[in-house]
Structure formats: C-alpha cells, structure tokens
C-alpha positions in Angstrom: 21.8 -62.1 7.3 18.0 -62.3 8.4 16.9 -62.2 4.4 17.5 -61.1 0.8 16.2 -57.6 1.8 18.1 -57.0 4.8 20.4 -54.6 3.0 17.8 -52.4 1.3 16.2 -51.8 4.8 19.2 -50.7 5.9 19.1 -46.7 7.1 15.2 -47.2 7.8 15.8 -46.9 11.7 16.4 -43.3 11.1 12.8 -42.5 9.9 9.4 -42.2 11.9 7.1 -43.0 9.1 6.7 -45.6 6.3 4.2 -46.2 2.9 2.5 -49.1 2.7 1.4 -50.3 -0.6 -1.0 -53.2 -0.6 -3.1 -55.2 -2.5 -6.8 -55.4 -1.3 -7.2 -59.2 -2.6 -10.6 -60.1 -1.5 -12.4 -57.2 -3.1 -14.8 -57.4 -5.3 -15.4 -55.1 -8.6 -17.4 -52.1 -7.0 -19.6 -49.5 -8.2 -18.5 -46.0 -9.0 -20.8 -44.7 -6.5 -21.6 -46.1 -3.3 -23.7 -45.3 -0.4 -21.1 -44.9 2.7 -21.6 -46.3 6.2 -23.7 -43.7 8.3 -24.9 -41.2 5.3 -28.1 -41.7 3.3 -26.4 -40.2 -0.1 -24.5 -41.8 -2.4 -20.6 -40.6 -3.0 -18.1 -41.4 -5.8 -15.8 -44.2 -4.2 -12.5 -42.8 -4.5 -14.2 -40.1 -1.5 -15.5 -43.0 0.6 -12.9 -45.5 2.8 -15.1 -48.6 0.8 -12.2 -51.5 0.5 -13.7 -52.7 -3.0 -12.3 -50.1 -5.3 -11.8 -49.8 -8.7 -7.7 -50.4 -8.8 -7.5 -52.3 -5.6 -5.0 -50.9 -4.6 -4.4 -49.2 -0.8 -1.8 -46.8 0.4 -0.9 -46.2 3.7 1.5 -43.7 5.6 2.4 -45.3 9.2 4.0 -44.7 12.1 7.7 -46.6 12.1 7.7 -47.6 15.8 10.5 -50.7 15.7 12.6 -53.0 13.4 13.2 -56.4 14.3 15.9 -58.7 13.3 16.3 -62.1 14.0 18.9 -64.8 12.3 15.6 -65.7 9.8 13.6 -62.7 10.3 13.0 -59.0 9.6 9.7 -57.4 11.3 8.7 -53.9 10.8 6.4 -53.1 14.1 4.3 -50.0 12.9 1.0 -48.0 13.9 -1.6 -46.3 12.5 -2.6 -48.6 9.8 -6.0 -48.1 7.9 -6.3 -50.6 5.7 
C-alpha cells in the first residue's frame, strides 16, 4: 500500500475533475478593497483573483488527468490549476 490514504482515493480514476482546497500561507492580511492588476478602480476582494484574502483560503476545480501509484507514493497529475 503506497500510503494511509490509498483506500479513500480509491474509485477517483473514474472522474475527470477534482477540488482543491488550499491554504494561501504566505498571504498577508489584505484590504477589503483593492485596486486590481490592469484597472485604475478599486474592487471589493472577494471579485478580484488578489492571493491575500480575508480567509486565506483558495478553491480550485481541476482537470483529473492521471493517478500515480508507486510502492511509497500516490501522485494526482491534474491541469487547470489557478491558484
């Protein structure tokens, strides 16, 4: 068994797309509003792709293109990341 988790990723071959939750951990506390790349007005953050957010939290929803398993391993290749 490659890990622990082997078994919960088990039927997860059959899917084309995953969510990703992740932890932005270098962000900093951010303002409310912020002034996006490429526009001269400011926006309210949660409408802006600024990675210093108020939760810090991220979601994505990616393309599931392989699963890789190795005697110590498990590797989920994906595509379409944005964080």
């Amino acid at each position: 068994m490659a890990n622990d988790y082997e078994k919960a990723l088990q039927g997860l071959e059959g899917f084309t797309h995953i969510i990703l939750l992740y932890h932005f951990h270098k962000a900093k506390k951010s303002e409310l509003k912020v002034k996006p790349f490429l526009s001269e007005k400011k926006m309210g953050i949660f409408s802006v792709r600024a990675p210093n957010r108020p939760n810090a939290i991220g979601m994505s929803i990616v393309n599931l293109l392989e699963i890789k398993t190795t005697e110590n391993n498990i590797e989920l290749i994906f595509s379409g990341a944005d964080m």
